[in-house]
NUSE-378505 format. One record per residue (C-alpha): x, y, z; residue in three letters; residue number from 1. Coordinates in nm, 2 decimals. Each point is the difference from the previous one (the first is absolute). Example, Ala and Ser with C-alpha at 12.3 -4.5 7.8 and 13.67 -1.06 7.14 Angstrom:
<nufi xx="1.23" yy="-0.45" zz="0.78" residu="ALA" num="1"/>
<nufi xx="0.14" yy="0.34" zz="-0.07" residu="SER" num="2"/>
This chain:
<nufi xx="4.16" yy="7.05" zz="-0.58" residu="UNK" num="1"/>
<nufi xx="0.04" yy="0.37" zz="0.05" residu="UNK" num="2"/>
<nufi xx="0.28" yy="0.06" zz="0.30" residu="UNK" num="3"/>
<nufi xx="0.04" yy="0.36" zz="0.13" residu="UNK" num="4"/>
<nufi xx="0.31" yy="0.10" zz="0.14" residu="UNK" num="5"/>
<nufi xx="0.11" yy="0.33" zz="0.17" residu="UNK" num="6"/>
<nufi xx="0.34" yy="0.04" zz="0.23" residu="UNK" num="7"/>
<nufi xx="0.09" yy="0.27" zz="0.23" residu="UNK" num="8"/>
<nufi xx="-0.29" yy="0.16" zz="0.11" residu="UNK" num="9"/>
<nufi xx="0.18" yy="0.19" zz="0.27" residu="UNK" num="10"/>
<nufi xx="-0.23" yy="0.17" zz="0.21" residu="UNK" num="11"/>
<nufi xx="-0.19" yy="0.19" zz="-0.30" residu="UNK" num="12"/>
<nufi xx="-0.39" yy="-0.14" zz="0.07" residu="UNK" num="13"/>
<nufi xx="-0.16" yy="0.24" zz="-0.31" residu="UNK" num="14"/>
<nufi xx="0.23" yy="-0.19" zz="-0.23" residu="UNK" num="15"/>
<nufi xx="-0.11" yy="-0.35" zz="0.11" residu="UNK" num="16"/>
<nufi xx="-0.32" yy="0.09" zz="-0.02" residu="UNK" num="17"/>
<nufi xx="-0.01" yy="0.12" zz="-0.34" residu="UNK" num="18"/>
<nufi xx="0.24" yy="-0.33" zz="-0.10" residu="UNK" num="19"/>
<nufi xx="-0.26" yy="-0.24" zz="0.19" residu="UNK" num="20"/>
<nufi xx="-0.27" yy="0.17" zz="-0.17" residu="UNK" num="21"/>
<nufi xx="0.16" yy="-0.02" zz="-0.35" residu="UNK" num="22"/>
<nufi xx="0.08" yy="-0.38" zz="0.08" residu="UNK" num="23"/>
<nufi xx="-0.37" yy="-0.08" zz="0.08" residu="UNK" num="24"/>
<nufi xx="-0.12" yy="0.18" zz="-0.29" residu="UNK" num="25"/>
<nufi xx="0.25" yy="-0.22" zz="-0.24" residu="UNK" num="26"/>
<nufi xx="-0.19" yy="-0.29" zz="0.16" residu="UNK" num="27"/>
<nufi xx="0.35" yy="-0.16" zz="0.15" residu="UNK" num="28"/>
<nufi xx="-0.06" yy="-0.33" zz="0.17" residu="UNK" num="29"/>
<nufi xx="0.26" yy="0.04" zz="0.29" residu="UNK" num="30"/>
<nufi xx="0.23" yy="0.34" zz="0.08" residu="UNK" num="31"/>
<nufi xx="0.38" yy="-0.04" zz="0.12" residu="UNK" num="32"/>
<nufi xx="0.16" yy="0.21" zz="0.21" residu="UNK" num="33"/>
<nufi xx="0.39" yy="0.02" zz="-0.01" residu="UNK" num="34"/>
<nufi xx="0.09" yy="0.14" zz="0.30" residu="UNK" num="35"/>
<nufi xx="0.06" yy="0.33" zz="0.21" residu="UNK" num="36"/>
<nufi xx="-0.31" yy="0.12" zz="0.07" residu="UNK" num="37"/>
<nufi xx="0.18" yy="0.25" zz="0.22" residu="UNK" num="38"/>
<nufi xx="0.21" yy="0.27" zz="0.03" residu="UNK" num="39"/>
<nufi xx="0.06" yy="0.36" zz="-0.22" residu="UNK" num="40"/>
<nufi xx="-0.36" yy="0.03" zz="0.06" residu="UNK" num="41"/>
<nufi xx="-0.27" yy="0.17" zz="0.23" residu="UNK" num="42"/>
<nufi xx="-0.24" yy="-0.33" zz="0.04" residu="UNK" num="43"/>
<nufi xx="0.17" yy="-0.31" zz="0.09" residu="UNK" num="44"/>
<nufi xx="-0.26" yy="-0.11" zz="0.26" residu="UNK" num="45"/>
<nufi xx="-0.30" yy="0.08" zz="-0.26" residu="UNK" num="46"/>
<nufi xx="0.21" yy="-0.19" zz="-0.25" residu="UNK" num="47"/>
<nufi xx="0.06" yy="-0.32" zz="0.18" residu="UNK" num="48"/>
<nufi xx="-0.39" yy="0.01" zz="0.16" residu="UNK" num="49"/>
<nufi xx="-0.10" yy="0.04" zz="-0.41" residu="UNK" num="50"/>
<nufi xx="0.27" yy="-0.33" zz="-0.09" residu="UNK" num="51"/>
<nufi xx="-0.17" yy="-0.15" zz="0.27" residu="UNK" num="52"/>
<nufi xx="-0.39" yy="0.06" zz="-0.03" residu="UNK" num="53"/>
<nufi xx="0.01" yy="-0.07" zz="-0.34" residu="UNK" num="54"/>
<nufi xx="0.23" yy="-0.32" zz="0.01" residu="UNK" num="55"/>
<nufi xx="0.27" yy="0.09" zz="-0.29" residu="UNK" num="56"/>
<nufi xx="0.33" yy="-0.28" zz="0.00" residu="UNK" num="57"/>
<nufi xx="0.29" yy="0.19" zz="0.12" residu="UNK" num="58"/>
<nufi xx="0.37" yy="-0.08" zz="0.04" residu="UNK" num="59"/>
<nufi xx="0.20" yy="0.18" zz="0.27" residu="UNK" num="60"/>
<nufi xx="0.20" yy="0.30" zz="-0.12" residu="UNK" num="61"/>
<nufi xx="0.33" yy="0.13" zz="0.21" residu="UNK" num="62"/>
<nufi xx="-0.20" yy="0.34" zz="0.05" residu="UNK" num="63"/>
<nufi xx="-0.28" yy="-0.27" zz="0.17" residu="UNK" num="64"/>
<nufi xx="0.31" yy="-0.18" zz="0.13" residu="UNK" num="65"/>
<nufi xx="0.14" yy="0.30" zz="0.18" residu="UNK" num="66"/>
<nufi xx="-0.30" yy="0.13" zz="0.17" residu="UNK" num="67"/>
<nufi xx="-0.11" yy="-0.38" zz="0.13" residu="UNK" num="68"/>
<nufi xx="0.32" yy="-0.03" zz="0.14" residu="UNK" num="69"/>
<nufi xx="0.04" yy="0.35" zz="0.17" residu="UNK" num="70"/>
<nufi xx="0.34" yy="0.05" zz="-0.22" residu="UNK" num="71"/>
<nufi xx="0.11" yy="0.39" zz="-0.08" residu="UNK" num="72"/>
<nufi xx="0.04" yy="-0.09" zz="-0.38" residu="UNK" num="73"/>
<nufi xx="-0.11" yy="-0.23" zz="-0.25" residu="UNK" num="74"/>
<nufi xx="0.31" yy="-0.10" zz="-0.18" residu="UNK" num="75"/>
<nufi xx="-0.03" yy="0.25" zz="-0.30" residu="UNK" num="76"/>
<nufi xx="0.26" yy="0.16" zz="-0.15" residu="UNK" num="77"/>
<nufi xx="-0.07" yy="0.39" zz="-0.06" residu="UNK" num="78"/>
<nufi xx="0.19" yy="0.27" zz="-0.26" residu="UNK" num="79"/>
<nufi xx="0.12" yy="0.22" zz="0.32" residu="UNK" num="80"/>
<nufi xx="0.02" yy="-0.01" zz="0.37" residu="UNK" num="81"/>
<nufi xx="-0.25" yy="0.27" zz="0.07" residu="UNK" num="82"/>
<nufi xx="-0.27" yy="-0.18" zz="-0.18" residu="UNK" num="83"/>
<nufi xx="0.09" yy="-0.34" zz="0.20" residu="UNK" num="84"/>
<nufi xx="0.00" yy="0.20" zz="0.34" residu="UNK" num="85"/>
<nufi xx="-0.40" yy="0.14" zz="-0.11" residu="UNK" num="86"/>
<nufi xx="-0.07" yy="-0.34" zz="-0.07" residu="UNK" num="87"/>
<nufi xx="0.10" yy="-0.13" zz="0.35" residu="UNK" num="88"/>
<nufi xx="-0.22" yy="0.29" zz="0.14" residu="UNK" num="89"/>
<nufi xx="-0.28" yy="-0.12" zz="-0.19" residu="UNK" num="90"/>
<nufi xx="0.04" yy="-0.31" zz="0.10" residu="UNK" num="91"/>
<nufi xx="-0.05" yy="0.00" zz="0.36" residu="UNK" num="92"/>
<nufi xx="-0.30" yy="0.22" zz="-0.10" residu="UNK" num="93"/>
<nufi xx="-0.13" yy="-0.31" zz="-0.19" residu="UNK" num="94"/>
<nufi xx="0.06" yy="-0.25" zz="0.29" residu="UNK" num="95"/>
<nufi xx="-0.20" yy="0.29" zz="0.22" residu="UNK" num="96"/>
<nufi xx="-0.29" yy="-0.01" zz="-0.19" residu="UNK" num="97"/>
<nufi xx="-0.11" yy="-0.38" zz="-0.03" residu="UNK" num="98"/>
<nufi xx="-0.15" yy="-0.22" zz="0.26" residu="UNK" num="99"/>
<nufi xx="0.14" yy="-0.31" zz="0.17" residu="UNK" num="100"/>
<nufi xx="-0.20" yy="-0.20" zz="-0.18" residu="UNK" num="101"/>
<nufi xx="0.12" yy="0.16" zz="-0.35" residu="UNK" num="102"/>
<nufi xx="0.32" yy="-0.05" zz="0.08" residu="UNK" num="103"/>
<nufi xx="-0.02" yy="-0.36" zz="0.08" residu="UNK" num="104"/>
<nufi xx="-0.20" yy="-0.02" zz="-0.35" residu="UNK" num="105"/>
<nufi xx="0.32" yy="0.14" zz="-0.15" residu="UNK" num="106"/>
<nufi xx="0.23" yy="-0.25" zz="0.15" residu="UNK" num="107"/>
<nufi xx="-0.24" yy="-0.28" zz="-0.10" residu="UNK" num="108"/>
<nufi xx="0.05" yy="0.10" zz="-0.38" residu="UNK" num="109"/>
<nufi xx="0.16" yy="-0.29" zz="-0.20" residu="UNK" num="110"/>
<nufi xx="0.30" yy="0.04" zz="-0.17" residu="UNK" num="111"/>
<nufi xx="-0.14" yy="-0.11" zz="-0.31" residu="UNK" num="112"/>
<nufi xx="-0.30" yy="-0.11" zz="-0.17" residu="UNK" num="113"/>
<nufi xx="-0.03" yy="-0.28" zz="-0.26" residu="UNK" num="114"/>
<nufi xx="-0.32" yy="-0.10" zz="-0.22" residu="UNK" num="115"/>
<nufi xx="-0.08" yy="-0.27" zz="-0.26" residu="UNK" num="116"/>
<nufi xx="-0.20" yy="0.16" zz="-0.37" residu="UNK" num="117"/>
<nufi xx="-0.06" yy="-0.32" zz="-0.20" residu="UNK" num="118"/>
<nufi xx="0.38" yy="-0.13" zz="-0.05" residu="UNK" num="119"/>
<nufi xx="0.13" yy="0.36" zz="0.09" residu="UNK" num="120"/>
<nufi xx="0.22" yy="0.01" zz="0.33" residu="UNK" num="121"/>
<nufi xx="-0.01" yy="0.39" zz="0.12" residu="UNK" num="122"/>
<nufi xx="0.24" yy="0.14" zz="0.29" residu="UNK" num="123"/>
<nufi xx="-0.08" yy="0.26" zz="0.19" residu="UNK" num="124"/>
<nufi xx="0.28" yy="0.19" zz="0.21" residu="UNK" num="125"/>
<nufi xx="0.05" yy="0.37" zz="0.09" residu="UNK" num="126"/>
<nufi xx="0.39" yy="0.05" zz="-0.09" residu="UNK" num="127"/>
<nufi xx="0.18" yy="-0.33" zz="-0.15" residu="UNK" num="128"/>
<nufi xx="-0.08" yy="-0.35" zz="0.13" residu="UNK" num="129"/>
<nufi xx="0.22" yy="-0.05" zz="0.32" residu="UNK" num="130"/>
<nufi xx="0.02" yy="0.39" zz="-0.01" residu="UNK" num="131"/>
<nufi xx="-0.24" yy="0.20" zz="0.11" residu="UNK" num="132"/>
<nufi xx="0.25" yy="0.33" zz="-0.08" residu="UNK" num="133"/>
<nufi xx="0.13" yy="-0.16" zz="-0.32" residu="UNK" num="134"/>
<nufi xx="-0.11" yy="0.18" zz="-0.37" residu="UNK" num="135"/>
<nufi xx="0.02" yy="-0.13" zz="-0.34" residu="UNK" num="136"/>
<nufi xx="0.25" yy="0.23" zz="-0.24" residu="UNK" num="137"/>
<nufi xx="-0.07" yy="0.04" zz="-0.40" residu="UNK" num="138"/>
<nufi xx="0.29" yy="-0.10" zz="-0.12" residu="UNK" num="139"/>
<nufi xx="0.11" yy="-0.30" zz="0.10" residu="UNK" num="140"/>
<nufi xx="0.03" yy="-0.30" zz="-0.16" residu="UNK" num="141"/>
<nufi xx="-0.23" yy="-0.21" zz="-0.12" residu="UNK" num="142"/>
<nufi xx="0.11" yy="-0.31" zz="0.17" residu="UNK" num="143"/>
<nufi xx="-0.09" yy="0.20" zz="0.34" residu="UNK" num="144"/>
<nufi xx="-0.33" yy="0.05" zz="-0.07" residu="UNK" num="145"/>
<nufi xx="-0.05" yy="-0.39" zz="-0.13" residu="UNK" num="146"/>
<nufi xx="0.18" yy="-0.12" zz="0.27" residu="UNK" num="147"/>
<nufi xx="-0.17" yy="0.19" zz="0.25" residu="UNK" num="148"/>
<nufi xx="-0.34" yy="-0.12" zz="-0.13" residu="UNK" num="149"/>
<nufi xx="0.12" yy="-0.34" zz="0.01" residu="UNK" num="150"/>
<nufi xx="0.16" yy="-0.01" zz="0.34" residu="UNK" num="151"/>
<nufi xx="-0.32" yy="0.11" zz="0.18" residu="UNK" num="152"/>
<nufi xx="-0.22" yy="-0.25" zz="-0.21" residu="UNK" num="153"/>
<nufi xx="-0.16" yy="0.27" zz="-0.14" residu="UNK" num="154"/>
<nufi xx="-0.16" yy="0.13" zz="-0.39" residu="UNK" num="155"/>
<nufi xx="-0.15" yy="0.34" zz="0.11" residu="UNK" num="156"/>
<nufi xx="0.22" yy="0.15" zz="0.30" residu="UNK" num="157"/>
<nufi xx="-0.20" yy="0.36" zz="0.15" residu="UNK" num="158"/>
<nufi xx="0.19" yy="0.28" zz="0.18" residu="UNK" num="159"/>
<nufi xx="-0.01" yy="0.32" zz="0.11" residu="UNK" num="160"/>
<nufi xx="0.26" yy="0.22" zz="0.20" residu="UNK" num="161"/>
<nufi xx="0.11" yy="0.18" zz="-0.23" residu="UNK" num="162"/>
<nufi xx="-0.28" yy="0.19" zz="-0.10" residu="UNK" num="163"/>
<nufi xx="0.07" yy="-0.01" zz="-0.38" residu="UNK" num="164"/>
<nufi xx="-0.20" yy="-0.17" zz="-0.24" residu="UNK" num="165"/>
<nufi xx="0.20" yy="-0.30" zz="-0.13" residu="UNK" num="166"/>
<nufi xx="-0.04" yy="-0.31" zz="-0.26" residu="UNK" num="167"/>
<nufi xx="0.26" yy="-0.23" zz="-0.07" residu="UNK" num="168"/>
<nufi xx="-0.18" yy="-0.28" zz="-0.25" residu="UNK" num="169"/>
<nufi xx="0.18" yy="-0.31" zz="0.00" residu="UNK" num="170"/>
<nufi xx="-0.16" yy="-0.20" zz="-0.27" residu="UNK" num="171"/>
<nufi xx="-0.30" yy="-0.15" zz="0.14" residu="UNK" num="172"/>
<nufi xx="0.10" yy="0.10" zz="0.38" residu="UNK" num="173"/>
<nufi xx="0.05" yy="0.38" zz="0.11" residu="UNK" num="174"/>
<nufi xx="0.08" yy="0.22" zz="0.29" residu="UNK" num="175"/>
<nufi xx="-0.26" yy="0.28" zz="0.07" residu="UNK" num="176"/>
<nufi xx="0.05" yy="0.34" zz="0.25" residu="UNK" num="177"/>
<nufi xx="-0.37" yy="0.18" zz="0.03" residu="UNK" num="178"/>
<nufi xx="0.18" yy="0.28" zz="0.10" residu="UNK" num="179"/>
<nufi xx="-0.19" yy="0.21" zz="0.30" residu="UNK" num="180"/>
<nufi xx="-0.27" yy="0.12" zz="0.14" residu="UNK" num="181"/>
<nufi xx="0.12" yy="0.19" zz="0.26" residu="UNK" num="182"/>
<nufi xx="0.19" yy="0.24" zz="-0.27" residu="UNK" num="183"/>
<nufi xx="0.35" yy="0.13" zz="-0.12" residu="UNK" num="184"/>
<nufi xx="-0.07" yy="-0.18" zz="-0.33" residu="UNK" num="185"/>
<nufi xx="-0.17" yy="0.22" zz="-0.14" residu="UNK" num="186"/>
<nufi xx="-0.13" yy="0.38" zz="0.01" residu="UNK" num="187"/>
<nufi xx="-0.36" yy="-0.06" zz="0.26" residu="UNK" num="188"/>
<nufi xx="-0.03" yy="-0.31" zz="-0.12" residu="UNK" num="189"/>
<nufi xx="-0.01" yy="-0.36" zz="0.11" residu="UNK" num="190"/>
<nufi xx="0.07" yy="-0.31" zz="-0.21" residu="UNK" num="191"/>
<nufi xx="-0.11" yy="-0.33" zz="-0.01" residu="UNK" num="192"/>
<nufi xx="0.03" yy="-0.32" zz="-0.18" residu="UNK" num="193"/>
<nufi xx="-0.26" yy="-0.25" zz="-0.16" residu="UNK" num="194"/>
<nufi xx="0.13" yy="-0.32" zz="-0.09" residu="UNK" num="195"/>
<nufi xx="-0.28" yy="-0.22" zz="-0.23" residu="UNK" num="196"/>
<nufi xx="0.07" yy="-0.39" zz="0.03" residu="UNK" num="197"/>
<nufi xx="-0.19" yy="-0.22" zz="-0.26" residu="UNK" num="198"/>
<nufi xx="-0.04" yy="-0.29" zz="0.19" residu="UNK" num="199"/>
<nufi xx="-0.07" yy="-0.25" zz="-0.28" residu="UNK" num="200"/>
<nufi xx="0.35" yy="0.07" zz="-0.20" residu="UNK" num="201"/>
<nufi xx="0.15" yy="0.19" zz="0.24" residu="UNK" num="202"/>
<nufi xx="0.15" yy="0.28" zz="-0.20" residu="UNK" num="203"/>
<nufi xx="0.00" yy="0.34" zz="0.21" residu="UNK" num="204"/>
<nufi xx="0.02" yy="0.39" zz="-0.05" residu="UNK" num="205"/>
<nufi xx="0.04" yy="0.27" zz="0.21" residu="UNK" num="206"/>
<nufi xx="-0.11" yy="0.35" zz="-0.01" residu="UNK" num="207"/>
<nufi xx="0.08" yy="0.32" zz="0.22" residu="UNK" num="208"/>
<nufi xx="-0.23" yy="0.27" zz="0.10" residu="UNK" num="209"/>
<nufi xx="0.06" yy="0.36" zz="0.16" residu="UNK" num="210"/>
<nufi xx="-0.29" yy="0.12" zz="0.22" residu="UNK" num="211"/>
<nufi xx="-0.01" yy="0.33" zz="0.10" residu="UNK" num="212"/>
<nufi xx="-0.15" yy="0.06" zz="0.35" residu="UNK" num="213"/>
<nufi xx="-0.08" yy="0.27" zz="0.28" residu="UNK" num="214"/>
<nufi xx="0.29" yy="0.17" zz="0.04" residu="UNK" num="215"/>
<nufi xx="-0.14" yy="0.29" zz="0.16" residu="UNK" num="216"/>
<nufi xx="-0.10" yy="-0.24" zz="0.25" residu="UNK" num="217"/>
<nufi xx="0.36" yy="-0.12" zz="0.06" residu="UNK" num="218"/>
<nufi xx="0.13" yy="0.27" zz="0.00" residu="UNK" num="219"/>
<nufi xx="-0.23" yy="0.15" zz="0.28" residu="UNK" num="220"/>
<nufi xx="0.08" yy="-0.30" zz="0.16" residu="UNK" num="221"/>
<nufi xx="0.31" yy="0.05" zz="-0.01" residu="UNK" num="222"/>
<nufi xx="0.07" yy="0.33" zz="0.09" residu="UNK" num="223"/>
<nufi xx="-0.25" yy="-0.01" zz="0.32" residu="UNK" num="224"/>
<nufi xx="0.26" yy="-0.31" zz="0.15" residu="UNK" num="225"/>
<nufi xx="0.31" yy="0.20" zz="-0.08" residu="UNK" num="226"/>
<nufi xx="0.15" yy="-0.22" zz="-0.16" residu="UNK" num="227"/>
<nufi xx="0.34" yy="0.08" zz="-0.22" residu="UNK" num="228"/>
<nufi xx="-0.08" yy="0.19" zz="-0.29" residu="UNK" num="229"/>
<nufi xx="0.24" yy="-0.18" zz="-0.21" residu="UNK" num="230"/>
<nufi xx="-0.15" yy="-0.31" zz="-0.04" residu="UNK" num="231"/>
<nufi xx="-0.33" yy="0.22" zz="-0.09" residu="UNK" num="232"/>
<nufi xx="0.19" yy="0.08" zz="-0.28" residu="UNK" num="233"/>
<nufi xx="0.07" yy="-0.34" zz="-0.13" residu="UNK" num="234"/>
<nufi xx="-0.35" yy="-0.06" zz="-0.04" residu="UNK" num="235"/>
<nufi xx="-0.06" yy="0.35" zz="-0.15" residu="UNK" num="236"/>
<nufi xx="0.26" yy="-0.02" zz="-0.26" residu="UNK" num="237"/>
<nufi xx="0.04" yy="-0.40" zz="0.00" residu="UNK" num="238"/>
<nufi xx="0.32" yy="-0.06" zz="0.14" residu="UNK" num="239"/>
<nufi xx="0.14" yy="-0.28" zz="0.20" residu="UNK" num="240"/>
<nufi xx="-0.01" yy="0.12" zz="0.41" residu="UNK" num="241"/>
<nufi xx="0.32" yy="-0.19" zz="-0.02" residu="UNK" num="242"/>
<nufi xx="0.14" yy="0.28" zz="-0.25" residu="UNK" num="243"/>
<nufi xx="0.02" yy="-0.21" zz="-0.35" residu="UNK" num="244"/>
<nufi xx="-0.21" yy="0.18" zz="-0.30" residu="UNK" num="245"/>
<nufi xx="-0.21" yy="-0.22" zz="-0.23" residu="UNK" num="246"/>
<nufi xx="-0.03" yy="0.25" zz="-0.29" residu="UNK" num="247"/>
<nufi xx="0.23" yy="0.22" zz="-0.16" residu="UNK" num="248"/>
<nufi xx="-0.22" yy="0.28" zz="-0.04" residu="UNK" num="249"/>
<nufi xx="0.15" yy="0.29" zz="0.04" residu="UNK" num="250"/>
<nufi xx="-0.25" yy="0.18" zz="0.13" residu="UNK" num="251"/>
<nufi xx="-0.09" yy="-0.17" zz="0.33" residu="UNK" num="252"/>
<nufi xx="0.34" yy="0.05" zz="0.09" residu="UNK" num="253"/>
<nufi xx="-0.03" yy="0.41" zz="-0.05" residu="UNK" num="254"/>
<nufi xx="-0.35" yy="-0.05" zz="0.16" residu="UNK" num="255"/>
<nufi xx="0.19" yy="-0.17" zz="0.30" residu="UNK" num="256"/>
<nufi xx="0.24" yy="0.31" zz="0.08" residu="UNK" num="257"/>
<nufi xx="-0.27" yy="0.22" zz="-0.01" residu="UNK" num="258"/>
<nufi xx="-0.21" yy="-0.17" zz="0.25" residu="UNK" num="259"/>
């Protein structure tokens, strides 16, 4: 069984697109969605109608979180001030732009979402289990990862948030972040995830894919909303809206003064 998994979508409709179609074209058998579909971006309603016409599992994220229950921030933690005050604007602009209805599928969204591959028990959840802010670090131990898995009766644990693309194996059981659509991962970019199940011995692999998609588009998009520059930026030059850098090119960084 072929399982495709995005996370963090926020807002950014040409790069679900291109991700959906990439999926299809893999010949996936089910696509999982880990959460915020909004926020950062210029297209949350098109988003969630897209989640919702075309019937993609999705966990609730704490950007989805925020905007179902009329809060002025979703719990994130940003590098500076100024950047956590633009992302309070833009998210009253968010809840502005979807529909009653929208917003009600927003509040619906589980918490998380948990399927049976052969002998394979897979947990789906946006931040941690029990956490929907939570995030998994590198460099702890072991035991945390094992005893995480084991806890939440779980061999393959999905989860997004933190836009970076993750793998902690774990012998036969591991812990997989897609990293995002929406973007700050990478330079115009999304990313995705592809998990392959053999349902007969039950081994599993996974794979990641960047797919490049219309940024003019956005970007147009973007600008004709007025929405903060800065988080333009982040999809531009692939950086986190909340501040954090996933590369240490050096060059992304000069490109970012002189924008």
């Amino acid at each position: 069984m072929k399982i495709g998994i995005i996370s963090d979508i926020h807002g950014n409709l040409p790069g679900l697109e291109a991700c959906y179609k990439a999926l299809i074209e893999e010949g996936v058998d089910k696509i999982v969605c880990l959460g915020d579909l909004v926020q950062f971006g210029p297209y949350p309603s098109e988003v969630i109608d897209f989640m919702q016409h075309n019937e993609i599992d999705t966990v609730q994220g704490n950007c989805d979180r925020a905007v179902a229950k009329g809060r002025d921030n979703t719990g994130d933690s940003f590098d500076n001030i100024h950047w956590e005050h633009l992302a309070s604007e833009l998210l009253a602009w968010t809840e502005d732009q979807i529909t009653p209805e929208q917003k009600k599928y927003l509040k619906r969204l589980p918490a998380e979402l948990r399927y049976m591959v052969g002998s394979r028990r897979i947990l789906c959840v946006h931040g941690l289990p029990g956490n929907i802010c939570g995030s998994i670090e590198r460099n702890m131990s072991k035991e945390v990862y094992d005893f995480m898995l084991e806890r939440n009766s779980s061999d393959i644990l999905l989860l997004g948030h933190t836009h970076e693309m993750y793998l902690q194996p774990r012998n036969t059981r591991m812990i997989i972040n897609p990293g995002s659509v929406g973007g700050g991962t990478l330079p115009e970019e999304s990313t995705m995830a592809i998990l392959n199940i053999n349902e007969e011995n039950t081994t599993a692999s996974v794979s990641w894919q960047r797919i490049p998609f219309d940024m003019a588009l956005y970007e147009k998009k973007y600008k004709y909303e007025g929405l903060p520059e800065t988080f333009l930026k982040c999809v531009l030059l692939g950086r986190d809206p909340r501040g954090k850098w996933y590369s240490n090119d050096i060059t992304r960084r000069q490109k970012w003064a002189e924008l």
